[in-house]
N, C-alpha and C positions, 0 to 999 in steps of 0.2 A: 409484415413488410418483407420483400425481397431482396436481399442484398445483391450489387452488384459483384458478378461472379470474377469478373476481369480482373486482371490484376498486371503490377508490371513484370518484366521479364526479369527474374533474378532476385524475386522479393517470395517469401516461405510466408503464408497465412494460417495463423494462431486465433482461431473462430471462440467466443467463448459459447458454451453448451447452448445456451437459455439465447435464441434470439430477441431483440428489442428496437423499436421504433426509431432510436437513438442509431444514428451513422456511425459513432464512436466507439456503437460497443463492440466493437473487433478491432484487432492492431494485427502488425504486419511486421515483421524482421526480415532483416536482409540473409539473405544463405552466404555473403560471407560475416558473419556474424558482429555486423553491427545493428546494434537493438536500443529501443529507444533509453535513455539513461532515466527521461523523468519516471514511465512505470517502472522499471529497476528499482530505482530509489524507493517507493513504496513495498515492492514487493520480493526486495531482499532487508527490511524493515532498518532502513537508511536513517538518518533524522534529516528532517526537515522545513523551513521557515518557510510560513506563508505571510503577504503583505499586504495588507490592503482591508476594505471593509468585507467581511463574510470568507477572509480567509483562515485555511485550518495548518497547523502546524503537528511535528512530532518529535520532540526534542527531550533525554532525558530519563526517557520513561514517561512523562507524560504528554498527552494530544489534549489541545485545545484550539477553539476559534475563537475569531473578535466577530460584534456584534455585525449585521446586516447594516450598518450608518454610515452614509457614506459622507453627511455635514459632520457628524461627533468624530468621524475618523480623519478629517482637514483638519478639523478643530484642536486634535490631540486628543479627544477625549474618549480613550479606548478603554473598551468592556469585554470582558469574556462573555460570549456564549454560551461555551462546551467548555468544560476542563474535564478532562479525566485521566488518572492516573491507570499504568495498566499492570496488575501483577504479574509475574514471572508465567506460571501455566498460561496465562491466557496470551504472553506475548510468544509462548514455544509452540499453542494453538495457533497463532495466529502466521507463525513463521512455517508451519507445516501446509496450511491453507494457498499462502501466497505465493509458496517455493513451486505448487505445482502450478502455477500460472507462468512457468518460465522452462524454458528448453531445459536448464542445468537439473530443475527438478532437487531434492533434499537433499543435502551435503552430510553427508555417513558422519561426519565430524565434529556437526553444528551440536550434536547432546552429549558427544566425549563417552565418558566413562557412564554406562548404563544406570547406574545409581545418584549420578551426579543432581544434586538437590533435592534428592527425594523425601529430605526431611522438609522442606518449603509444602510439598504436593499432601502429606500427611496432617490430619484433621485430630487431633487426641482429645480433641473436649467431646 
């Protein structure tokens, strides 16, 4: 697919690598630096409540969705899906992956002190 190359005047295009059939998969910030807050929230690892049938949440430390039912979700009658809890390395993985998906890029800050929880990362059995 071709994406359309146009764009408005005064808007900075953030193309992701991998093109895809999907119109949505590229976003757009403005050059004076208003940016969409909903990817924000995911991809500065925000939490976040989803509502509805087949929505996903991230609250906690743990992400979960309720089922695909949109009669059992009128009803009250809600189901998990997905739960999954997520450990520490994989939420510092995950915050390294998503920080390059944003202008500001990894905040020198976010791991502090070089050693900080390296006793969580260490395996002794």
């Amino acid at each position: 697919m071709v994406l359309d190359t146009k764009k408005p005047r005064g808007v900075r295009h953030q193309p992701f690598s991998v093109r895809t059939a999907k119109p949505w998969a590229s976003y757009c910030t403005s050059s004076s630096s208003i940016e969409s807050r909903h990817n924000l929230k995911y991809w500065t690892l925000g939490e976040y409540a989803g509502f509805g049938p087949g929505a996903h949440s991230d609250m906690g430390g743990v992400r979960f969705a309720y089922e695909r039912n949109l009669d059992a979700y009128i009803a009250g009658d809600l189901h998990l899906s997905e739960l999954e809890e997520i450990p520490p390395l994989d939420r510092d993985l995950e915050y390294i992956m998503l920080s390059l998906r944003t202008t500001r890029g990894i905040d020198s800050g976010y791991f502090g002190d070089p050693c900080r929880d390296l006793v969580l990362y260490v395996d002794l059995d």
